[in-house]
C-alpha positions, 0 to 999 in steps of 0.5 A: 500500500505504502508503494502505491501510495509513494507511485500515486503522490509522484504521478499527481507531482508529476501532473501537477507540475507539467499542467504548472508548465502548461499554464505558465507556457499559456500566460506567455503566449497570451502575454505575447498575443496581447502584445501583439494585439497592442502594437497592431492596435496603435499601429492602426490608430496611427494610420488611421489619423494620417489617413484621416489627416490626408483627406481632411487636408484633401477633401476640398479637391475630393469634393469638387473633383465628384461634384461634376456627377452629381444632380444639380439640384443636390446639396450635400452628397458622400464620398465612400471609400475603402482601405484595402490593406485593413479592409476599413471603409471610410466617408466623408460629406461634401456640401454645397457652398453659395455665395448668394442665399437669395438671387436679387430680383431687381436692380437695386436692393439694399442689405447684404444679409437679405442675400449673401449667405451667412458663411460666405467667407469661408468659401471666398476672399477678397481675391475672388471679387474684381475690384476698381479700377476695373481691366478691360475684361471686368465689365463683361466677364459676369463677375461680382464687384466689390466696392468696400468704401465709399465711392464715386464710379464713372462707367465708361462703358456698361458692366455685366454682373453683380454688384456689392457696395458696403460703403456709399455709392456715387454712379455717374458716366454714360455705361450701365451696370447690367444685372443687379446692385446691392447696397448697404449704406447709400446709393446715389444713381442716374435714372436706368443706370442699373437695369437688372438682368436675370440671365447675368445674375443667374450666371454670376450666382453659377459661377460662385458655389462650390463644394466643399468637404464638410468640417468632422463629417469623417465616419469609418465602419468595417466593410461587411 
């Protein structure tokens, strides 16, 4: 009996100690799996914020280069697309962005709130007006002018597009603005110097919008 107690005491020892090597061999595997799974963890993170970086810094182009396939009358539209070597699908939303909330209807009107756009100048700056004195292929080019002070302008000859004066404005001369004037101050004018023209205010207010990639809109989901 005392033999076989001795034989089963060695064989439980002898258990007991390769399950002991067993777990200890398993906590370094799952030690090293967890390792792993944390450098390809942040490995991801990071790719995935230079990935999101590089289309933020590029969604602008990316919005104005796919708004040519799409409807007209849309304004907001999405771009997807996919990460092939993490198999990770990524949006973004691009929207429409116009100079004019409202087209003037008129010749004159006054208060540029009641037409521009609330968040016009995120879209445009300075150097998208035409300015005075203006080069010869100003009056017909179909653009906006802008006149920031007051001001006295002699039309030579007659402009075509969209005018907007923040200060006060003194028209004189033989020329015509065709299209339309918007105010803010004062307007000081011959009678039918300013003749609205619906043609050239549309082609104006179609020459300023443009697409443009919407602040934090980026999303990424796992393709199914």
């Amino acid at each position: 009996m005392l033999k076989k107690g001795v034989v089963t005491l060695t064989s439980l020892l002898l258990l007991s100690s390769v399950l002991l090597l067993f777990l200890m061999l398993d906590e370094q595997i799952l030690a090293s799996h967890r390792a792993d799974l944390g450098e390809r963890l942040r490995y991801l993170q990071q790719r995935e914020h230079l990935l999101q970086q590089s289309v933020v810094a590029e969604g602008n182009t990316l919005c104005r280069q796919q708004s040519v396939v799409q409807s007209s009358e849309a304004n907001f539209f999405s771009i997807h697309f996919t990460d092939s070597q993490q198999d990770q699908q990524h949006s973004i939303i691009c929207h429409r962005l116009t100079l004019f909330k409202t087209l003037p209807q008129q010749a004159s009107a006054k208060g540029w709130s009641n037409f521009l756009h609330p968040d016009w100048q995120t879209g445009w700056r300075q150097s998208d007006f035409v300015h005075l004195p203006l080069n010869a292929a100003d009056y017909a080019a179909n653009r906006v002018l802008w006149i920031e002070d007051d001001s006295e302008w002699q039309l030579a000859q007659d402009f075509y597009g969209v005018v907007l004066v923040n200060g006060r404005l003194k028209l004189s001369g033989e020329g015509k603005i065709i299209g339309a004037l918007i105010y803010q101050t004062a307007l000081q004018s011959a009678e039918n110097q300013i003749e609205f023209n619906q043609s050239v205010v549309n082609n104006v207010a179609e020459q300023y919008q443009q697409w443009l990639y919407r602040s934090d809109s980026w999303h990424d989901f796992n393709s199914l």
